[in-house]
C-alpha positions in Angstrom: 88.6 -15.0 -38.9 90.6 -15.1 -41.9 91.7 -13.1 -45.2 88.6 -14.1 -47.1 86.9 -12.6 -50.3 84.0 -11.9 -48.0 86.5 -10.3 -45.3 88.0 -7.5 -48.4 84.1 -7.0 -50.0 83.6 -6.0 -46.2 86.0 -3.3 -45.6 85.6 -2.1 -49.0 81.6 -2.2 -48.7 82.1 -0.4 -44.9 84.7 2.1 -46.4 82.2 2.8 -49.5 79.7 3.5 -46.8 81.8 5.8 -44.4 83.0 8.0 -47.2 80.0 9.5 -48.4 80.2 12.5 -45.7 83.5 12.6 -47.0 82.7 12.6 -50.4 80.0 15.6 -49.6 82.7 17.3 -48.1 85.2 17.0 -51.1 82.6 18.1 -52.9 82.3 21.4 -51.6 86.0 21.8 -51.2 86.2 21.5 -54.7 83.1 23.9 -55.2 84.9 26.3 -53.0 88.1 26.2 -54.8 87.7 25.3 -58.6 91.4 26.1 -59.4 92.7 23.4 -56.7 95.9 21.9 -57.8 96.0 17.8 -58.4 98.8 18.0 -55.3 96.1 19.6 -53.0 93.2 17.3 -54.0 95.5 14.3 -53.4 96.5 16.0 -49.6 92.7 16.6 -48.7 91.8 12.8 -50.3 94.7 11.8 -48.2 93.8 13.6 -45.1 90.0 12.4 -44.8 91.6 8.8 -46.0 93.7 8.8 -42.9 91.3 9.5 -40.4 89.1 7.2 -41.5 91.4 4.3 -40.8 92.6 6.3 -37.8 89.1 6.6 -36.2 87.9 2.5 -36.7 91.4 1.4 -35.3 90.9 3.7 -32.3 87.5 2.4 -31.5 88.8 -1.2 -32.0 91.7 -0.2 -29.4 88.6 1.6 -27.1 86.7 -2.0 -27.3 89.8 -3.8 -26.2 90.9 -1.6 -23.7 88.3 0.8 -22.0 85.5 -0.1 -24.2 82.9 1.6 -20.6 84.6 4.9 -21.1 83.7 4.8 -25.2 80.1 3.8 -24.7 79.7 7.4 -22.5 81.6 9.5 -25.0 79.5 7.5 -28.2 76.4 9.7 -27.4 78.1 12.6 -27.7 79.9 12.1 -31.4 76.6 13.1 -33.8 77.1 16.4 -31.4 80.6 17.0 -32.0 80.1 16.5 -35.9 76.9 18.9 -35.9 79.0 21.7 -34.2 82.5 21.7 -36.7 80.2 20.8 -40.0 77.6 23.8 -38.9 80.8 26.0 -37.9 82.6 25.2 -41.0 79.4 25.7 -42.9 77.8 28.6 -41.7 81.4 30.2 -42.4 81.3 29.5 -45.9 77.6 30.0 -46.2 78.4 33.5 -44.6 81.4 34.4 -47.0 78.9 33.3 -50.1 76.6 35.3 -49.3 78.6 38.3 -48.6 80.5 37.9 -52.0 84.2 38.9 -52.8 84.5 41.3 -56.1 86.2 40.4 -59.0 89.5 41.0 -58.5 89.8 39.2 -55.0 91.1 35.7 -54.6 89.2 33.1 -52.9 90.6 31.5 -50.7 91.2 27.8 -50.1 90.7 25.3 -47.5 93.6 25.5 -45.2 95.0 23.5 -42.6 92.9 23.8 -39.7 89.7 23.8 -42.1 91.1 20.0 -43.1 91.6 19.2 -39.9 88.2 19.7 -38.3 86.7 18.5 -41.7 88.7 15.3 -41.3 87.3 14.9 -37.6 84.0 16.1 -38.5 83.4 13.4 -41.2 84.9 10.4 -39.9 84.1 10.7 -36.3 80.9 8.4 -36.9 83.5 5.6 -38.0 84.8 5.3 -34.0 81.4 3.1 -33.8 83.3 0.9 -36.6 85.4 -0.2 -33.3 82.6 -2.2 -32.3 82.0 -3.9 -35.7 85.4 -4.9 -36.3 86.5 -6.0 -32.7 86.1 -9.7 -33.2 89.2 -9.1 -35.8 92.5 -9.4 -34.1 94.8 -5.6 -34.6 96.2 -6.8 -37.9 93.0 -7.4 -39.7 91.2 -4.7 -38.1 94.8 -2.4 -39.3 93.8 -3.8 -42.9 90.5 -3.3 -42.6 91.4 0.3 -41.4 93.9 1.0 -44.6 91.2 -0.8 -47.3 88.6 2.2 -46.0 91.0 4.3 -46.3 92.1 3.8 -49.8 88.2 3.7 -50.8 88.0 7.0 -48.9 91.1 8.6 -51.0 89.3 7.8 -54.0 86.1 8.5 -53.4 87.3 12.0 -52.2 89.1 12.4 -55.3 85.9 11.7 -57.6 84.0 14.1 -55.1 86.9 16.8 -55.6 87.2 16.6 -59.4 82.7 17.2 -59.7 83.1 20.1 -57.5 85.8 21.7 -59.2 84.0 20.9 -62.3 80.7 22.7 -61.1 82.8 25.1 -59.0 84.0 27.0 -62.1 80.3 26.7 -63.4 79.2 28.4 -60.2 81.5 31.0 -59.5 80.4 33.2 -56.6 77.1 30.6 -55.6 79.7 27.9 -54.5 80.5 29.1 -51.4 76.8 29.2 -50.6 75.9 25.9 -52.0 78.8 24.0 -50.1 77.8 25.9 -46.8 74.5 24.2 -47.3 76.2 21.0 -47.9 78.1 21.0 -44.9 75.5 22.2 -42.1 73.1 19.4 -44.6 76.1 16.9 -43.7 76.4 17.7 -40.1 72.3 17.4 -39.5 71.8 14.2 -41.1 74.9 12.9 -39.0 72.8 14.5 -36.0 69.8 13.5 -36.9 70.6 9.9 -38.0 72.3 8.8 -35.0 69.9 10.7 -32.6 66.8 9.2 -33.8 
């Protein structure tokens, strides 16, 4: 296989199509926090970026290496991503519906949030192992960094629309990215069950 036009329309085509849980996440980040800072919005673009070329290049590793153990463990990822995206969910739904008063601050995605986010939403692209593991480990690395580049910006766009209607929303967008996420997590589910 070589560096082809065909071989870059590929990975950015594949990263175009990994990002959109990603995108729906950023979203409702940006829903959630309307007053995120460009420095945040570039970490949290950064972060599900990164595991998205950090999930395909450990399935490509799983194919060439204990590709039997992967196969078992494969059934179980639509699980795993319906259980963070519902838990992440459900705690925002729950905080929107509660409400916070006037004076109190919202607060924003932190840390750990990310983290299982970043998991959550790119866990699907370990299958992406299996696709690219006819490419030797540097084409399936620049495969890995063109999705992740797609990723970062499609995150971006999906932060900057949620902030956007975020401020239009006020108090409904913790309710309305709850529902995004537990939505995200079921059609992972239910897509990869069925």
């Amino acid at each position: 296989m070589n560096y082809s036009f065909v071989f870059f329309l590929n990975s950015a085509l594949l990263g175009v199509g990994l990002a959109m849980d990603a995108f729906s996440v950023s979203l409702a980040n940006g829903l959630h926090e309307p007053k995120m800072r460009m420095k945040k919005m570039c970490g949290i673009a950064g972060t599900f970026g990164a595991f998205q070329a950090i999930m395909p290049m450990t399935g490509w590793l799983c194919v060439h290496t204990i590709v039997e153990y992967f196969r078992t463990f494969e059934k179980f990822i639509p699980w795993i991503a319906l259980i963070l995206l519902g838990y992440i969910g459900g705690s925002m739904l729950i905080n929107g519906i509660r409400g916070t008063d006037e004076g109190d601050e919202i607060p924003g995605v932190g840390p750990k949030a990310l983290f299982v986010q970043g998991i959550a939403t790119s866990i699907d692209a370990l299958s992406v192992g299996f696709t690219i593991s006819e490419y030797d480990w540097l084409m399936a690395l620049v495969c890995s960094l063109i999705i992740a580049i797609v990723t970062f910006f499609i995150c971006m766009t999906g932060l900057s629309l949620g902030k956007r209607f975020g401020t239009r929303l006020s108090n409904k967008a913790d309710i309305l990215g709850g529902v995004i996420l537990i939505a995200i997590g079921l059609e992972i589910f239910i897509s990869n069950m069925f």
